[in-house]
N, C-alpha and C positions, 0 to 999 in steps of 0.2 A: 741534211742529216739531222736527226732525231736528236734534240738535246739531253741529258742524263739526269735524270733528279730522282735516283735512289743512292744517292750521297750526301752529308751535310757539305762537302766543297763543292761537289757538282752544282749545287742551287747555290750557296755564294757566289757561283762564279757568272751565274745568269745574270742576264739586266734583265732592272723592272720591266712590264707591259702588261699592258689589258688582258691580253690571251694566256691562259696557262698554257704553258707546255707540258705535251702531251705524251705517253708512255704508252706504246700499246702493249696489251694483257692477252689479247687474242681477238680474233675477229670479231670486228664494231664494238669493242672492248676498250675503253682508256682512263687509263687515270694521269690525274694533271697535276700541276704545282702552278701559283703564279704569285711572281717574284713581286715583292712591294717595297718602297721604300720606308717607310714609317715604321714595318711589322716584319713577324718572323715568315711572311707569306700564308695564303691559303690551298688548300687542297681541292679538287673537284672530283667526279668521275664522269664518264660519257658510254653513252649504249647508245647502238643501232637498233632502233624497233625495226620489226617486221615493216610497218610501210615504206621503211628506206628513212625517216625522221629521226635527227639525233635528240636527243635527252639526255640532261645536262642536269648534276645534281652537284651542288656542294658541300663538303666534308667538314668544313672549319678549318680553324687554324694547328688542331691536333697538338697545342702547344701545353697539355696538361702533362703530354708525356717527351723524354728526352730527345734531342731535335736528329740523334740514331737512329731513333723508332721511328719516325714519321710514317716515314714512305712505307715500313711492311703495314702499322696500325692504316694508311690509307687504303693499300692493297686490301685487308680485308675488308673493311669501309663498303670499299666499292663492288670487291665480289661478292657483297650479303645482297645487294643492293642489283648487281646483274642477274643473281638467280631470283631474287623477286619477279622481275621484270620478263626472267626469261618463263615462268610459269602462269604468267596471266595480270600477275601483279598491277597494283595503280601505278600509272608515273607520278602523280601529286596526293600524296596523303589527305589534304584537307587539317583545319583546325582542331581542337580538343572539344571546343563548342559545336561545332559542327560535326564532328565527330558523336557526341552524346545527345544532338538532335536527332543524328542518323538512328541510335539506338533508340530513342522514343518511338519512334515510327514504326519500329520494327517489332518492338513491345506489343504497338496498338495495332498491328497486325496477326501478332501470336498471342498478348492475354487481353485483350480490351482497354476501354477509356482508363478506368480505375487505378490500373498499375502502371501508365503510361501519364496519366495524369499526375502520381505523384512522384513520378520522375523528374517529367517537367518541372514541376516547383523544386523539388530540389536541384537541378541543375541552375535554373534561374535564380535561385538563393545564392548559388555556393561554387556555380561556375561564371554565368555569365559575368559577374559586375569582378572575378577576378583578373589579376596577369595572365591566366595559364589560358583563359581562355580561348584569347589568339593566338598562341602558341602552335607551330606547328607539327602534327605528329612524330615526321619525320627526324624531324630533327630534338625532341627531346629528351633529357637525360635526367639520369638519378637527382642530381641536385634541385633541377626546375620543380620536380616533383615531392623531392623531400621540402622545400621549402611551401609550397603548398598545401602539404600534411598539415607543417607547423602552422600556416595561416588559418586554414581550418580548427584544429585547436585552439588558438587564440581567438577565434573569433565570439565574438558573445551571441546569447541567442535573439533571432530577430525576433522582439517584443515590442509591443507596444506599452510596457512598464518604464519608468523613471530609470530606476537601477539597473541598468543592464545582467542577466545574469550569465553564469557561465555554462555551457555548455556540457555533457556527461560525455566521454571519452563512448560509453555507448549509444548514445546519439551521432558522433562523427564517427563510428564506424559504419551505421548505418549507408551515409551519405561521404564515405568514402565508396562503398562498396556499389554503390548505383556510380558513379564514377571510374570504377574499375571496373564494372560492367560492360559501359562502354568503350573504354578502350579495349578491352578483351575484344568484344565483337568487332572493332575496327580490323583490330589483329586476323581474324581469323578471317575478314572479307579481304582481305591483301590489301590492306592500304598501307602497313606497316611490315617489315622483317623481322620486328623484332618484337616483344614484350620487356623486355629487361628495364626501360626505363621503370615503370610504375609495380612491375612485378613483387619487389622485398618494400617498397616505400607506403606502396598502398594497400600493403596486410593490416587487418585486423588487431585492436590491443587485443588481447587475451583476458578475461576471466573479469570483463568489467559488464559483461549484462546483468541486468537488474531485473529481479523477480517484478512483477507487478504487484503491488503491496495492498489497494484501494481494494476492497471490496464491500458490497449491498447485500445483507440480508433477503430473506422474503420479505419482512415488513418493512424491511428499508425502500424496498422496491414499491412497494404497493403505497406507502407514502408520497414517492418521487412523485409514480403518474397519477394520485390522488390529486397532489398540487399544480398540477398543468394543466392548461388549458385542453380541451378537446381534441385538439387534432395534433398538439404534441404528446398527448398523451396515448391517442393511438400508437403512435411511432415507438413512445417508451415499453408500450407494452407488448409490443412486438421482439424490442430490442431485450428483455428482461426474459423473454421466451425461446430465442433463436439465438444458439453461440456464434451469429456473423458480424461483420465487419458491418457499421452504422452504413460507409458509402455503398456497398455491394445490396445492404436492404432499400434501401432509399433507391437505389438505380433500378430496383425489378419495376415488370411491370403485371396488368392485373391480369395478363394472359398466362404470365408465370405460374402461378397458381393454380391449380385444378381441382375444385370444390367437390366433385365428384368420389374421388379416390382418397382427399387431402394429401395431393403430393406438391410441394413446391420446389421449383426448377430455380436454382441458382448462376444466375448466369458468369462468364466468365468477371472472375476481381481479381484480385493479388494475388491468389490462387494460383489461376491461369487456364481453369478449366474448369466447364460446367458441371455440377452435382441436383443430383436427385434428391428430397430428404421429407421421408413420411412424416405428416406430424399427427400426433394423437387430435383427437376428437377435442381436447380445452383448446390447443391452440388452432386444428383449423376454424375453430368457432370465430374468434378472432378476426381473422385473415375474410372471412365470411363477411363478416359485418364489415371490415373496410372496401371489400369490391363489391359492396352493394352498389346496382345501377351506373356500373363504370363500363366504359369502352375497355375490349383486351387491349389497346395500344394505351391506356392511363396509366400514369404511374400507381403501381399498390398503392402508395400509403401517400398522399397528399398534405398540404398544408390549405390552413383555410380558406385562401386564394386559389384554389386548386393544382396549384402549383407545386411540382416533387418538391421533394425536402434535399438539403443540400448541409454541407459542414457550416458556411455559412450562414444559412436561415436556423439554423437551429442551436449553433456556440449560445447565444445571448439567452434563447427561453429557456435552457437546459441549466444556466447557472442560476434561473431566477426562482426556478420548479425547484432544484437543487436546494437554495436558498430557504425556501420558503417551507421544505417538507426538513428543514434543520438537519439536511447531511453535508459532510465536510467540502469546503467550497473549491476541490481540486474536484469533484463529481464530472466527468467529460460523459457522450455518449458512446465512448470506447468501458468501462469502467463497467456498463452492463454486459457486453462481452465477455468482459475477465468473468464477472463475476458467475452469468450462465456456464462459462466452463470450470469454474472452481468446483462450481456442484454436480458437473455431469463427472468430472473424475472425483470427487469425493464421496459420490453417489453406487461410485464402484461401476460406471462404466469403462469399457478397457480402453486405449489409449488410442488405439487405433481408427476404433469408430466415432472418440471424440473428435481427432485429426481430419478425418474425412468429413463429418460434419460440418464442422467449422474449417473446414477450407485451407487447412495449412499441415504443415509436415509433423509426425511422430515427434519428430527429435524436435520439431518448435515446444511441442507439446511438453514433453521428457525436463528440455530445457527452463521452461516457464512454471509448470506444476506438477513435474515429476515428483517434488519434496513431495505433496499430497499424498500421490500413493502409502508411502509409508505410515501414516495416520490409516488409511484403510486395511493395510495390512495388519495392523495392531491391534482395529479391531473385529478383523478377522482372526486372530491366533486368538484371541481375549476370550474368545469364542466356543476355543478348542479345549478350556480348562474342565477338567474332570475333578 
C-alpha cells in the first residue's frame, strides 16, 4: 500500500530512508517525499519517458513555505516539470555557463565573430570566475539571481589601473543583458520551464544610459591621423569617414570593396546583418589607395606587418597619436564613430539612413543623438523668419 504524504502527520509518521515515497499523479507521473532525520525532508518528482526510462528530478526541501503547503507547492513543482518533458523538453537543463556558451554559438551562427566574440568576453569577465556560473538552470531562483545582480554591481571595473574604479549602472546593464540573453534562449530551447527566476532580477536600471559626450572636430581629426604613423593612420582615416564600428572595419576584407561602383559591403557585426553603403568619390579614394596590390581574401586596412588591425594592436598607437596631436587622453577608436555620426545627424541627415549606415537601430540612434535633432530644427525654423 502506497504511503500518504499530502499531510504534514502523514510524513511524520513515515520512517527515514533513502527512497522517497512515492505519490502517483497519473500515469509514469510521481511525485515523492523522503523522510530524513536531520531535516524537514525533501521533495522529488518522477516521469516515465517514452523509452520506458525513469527521470528523477528533485524539488528541495520547499521549506521557505508552511510545511501545509508542501506537498500542493510540490504538486505543481512537479507538473511544470511533466509538461516540459511531455513536449520535447531537456531531462537536464545544463549550467548558467554552459548555458551562455550555448548562446555564443548560436550568435556566431546568426550574426558572426564580432558579436559573438564580445559575448564571450563578457561572459568570461562576469560569469565564468562567478558562483552562478555552476549553478544549475533548473533549479535556480530569484534570490541566486538577485544576489548576482548585486555582485555585478559591486564589482569594479577590470583595469589594469592602481585604483580600481567603479563601474556605471549602464555598463552592468549592458552585461546583464548579454546574460539574460542567454538564459532567455535556454528558455525557449526547452532546457528550462520556466523564465521567472531571472525575469524581474535581471531588468534593466532605468534612465541611467549616458549620452556619448567625447567628440573630434574636422581639425581635430585631421590632427589625430596627422600624428600616426602610416598605417594607423590609414585605419584613422577610414574610421573619421565611415560611422562603423572600429572592429566590423578592421574585420572587412579587400574583396569587400568594389572600386568600380564605390560600394562597400559590410559584413555581418553587432548589427547582425550585412549592409551595402555608397561612398562618394573622397572616400572611395581612400579605400582605393588601401587595396592597392592586395589579394580580395587581404584584410582592407593592414597594419605594417601586414597583418589586420585588431582592438589590441591599435589601443596603445591610438593613445600615443591621440597624445601627440594634443586631444583629450580618453580619445578610444570608438570616439571617431560618435563623432562621424554626430555630423551625419547634425548635418540634417534623417535618422533613419543614419541607423542603417552605421549598422544599428533608429531608437539606438534617437537614444544616443536624438538631443541633436533639435539644434537642427532650430536652425531650420531660424530660417523661416520673415
Amino acid at each position: 500500500m502506497a504511503a500518504k504524504i499530502d499531510t504534514v502527520s502523514s510524513r511524520e509518521a513515515l520512517k527515514p530512508r533513502k527512497e522517497p515515497y512515492w505519490s502517483k499523479r497519473s500515469e509514469g507521473q510521481f511525485v515523492g517525499f523522503r523522510r530524513t532525520h536531520d531535516s524537514c525532508g525533501n521533495w522529488h518528482a518522477r516521469y516515465r519517458l517514452k523509452s520506458g526510462d525513469q527521470s528523477t528530478r528533485g524539488l528541495g526541501a520547499l521549506d521557505e513555505y508552511p510545511a501545509h503547503e508542501r506537498f500542493s507547492r510540490a504538486v505543481a513543482l512537479a507538473e511544470e516539470w511533466f509538461q516540459h518533458l511531455s513536449k520535447g523538453g531537456a531531462v537536464t537543463s545544463g549550467t548558467v555557463l554552459e548555458a551562455c556558451n550555448a548562446y555564443v554559438e548560436h550568435v556566431r551562427e546568426e550574426k558572426g565573430d564580432t558579436a559573438a566574440n564580445d559575448l564571450a568576453g563578457r561572459y568570461r569577465r562576469w560569469v565564468a570566475s562567478d558562483p552562478i556560473a555552476d549553478s544549475e538552470l533548473s533549479k535556480l531562483d530569484r534570490q541566486d539571481v538577485k544576489a548576482y545582480r548585486q555582485r555585478l554591481v559591486k564589482s569594479p571595473k577590470k583595469s589594469r589601473l592602481a585604483e580600481p574604479a567603479a563601474r556605471s549602472k549602464d555598463t552592468v546593464n549592458r552585461d546583464m543583458a548579454a546574460v539574460r540573453a542567454a538564459l532567455n534562449y535556454a528558455f525557449k530551447d526547452g532546457l528550462v520551464t520556466t523564465d521567472f527566476a531571472w525575469r524581474e532580477p535581471l531588468k534593466a536600471f532605468k534612465n541611467v544610459t549616458q549620452r556619448r559626450a567625447l567628440y573630434l572636430d574636422i581639425e581635430q581629426r585631421r590632427a589625430f591621423v596627422k600624428a600616426a604613423p602610416d598605417d594607423l593612420a590609414m585605419l584613422l582615416r577610414c574610421l573619421s569617414a565611415l560611422p562603423l564600428r572600429p572592429g566590423a572595419l578592421a574585420a572587412l576584407l579587400t574583396r569587400d570593396f568594389d572600386p568600380r561602383i564605390g560600394e562597400l559591403k559590410v559584413g555581418k557585426d553587432k548589427a547582425g546583418a550585412d549592409r551595402r553603403i555608397m561612398l562618394p568619390p573622397q572616400v572611395a579614394s581612400v579605400l582605393i589607395e588601401a587595396t592597392k596590390d592586395k589579394l580580395p581574401t587581404a584584410p582592407l586596412l593592414t597594419r605594417a606587418d601586414g597583418k589586420a588591425w585588431n582592438k589590441d594592436a591599435w589601443k596603445d598607437p591610438i593613445k600615443d597619436a591621440a597624445k601627440a596631436a594634443g586631444l583629450p587622453s580618453a580619445v578610444t577608436a570608438y570616439t571617431l564613430r560618435h563623432s562621424v555620426i554626430t555630423d551625419l545627424v547634425t548635418g540634417g541627415l534623417d535618422l533613419l539612413t543614419v541607423a542603417q549606415i552605421s549598422g544599428t537601430s533608429v531608437a539606438m540612434i534617437e537614444q544616443h543623438y536624438g538631443h541633436l535633432r533639435s539644434e537642427v530644427a532650430a536652425s531650420a525654423l531660424a530660417k523661416l523668419v520673415i
